[in-house]
N, C-alpha and C positions, 0 to 999 in steps of 0.2 A: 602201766608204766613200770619197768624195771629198775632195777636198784642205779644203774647208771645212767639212769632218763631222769630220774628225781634228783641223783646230783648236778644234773646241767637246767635242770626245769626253771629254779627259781631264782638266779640269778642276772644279777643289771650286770652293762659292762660296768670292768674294773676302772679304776685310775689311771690318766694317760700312764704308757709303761707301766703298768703293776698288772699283775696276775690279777686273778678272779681268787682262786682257792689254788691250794696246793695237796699235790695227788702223789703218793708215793708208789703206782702203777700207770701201766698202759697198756691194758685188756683190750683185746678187740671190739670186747663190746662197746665198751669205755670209747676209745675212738671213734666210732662209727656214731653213736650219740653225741660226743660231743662236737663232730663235725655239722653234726645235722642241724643243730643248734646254733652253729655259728663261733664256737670255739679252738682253740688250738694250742697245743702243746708247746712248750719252751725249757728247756732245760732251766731250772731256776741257779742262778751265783752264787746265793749265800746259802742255799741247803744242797750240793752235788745230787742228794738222792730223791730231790724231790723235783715231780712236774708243776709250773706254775700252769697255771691254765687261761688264756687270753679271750676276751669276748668283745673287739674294737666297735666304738660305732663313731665314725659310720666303719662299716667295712668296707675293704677292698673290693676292688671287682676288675677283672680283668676281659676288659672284650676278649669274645674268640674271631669275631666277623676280623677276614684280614689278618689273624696273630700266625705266625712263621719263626717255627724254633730254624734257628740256622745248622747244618750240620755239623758245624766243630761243637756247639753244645749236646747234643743228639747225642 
């Protein structure tokens, strides 16, 4: 497990609306782990330089069976 897999390993979701932790990057590694986990980046309000990082449960899910981007959003 690499250094960005141990920061997303051992954490519960946050607080409705409240970050997990706060990240002052966005490595690809970084990304790519924290997606795999179930997490996600937010610009944080009260620190501009800092990423908050979200882990909702439940989480979202978006059916594909049926989903149709329209072409004025495309």
């Amino acid at each position: 497990m690499g250094v960005a897999a141990a920061r997303f390993h051992h954490h519960k979701p946050g607080p409705r609306g409240k970050g997990v932790f706060l990240s002052g990057s966005a490595l690809v590694a970084t990304m790519l782990d924290a997606y795999a986990r179930g997490y996600f980046p937010m610009g944080d309000p009260d620190d501009p330089g800092a990423l908050a990082w979200y882990n909702p449960d439940p989480r979202g899910v978006l059916p594909l069976e049926g989903f149709h981007v329209p072409r004025t959003v495309a």
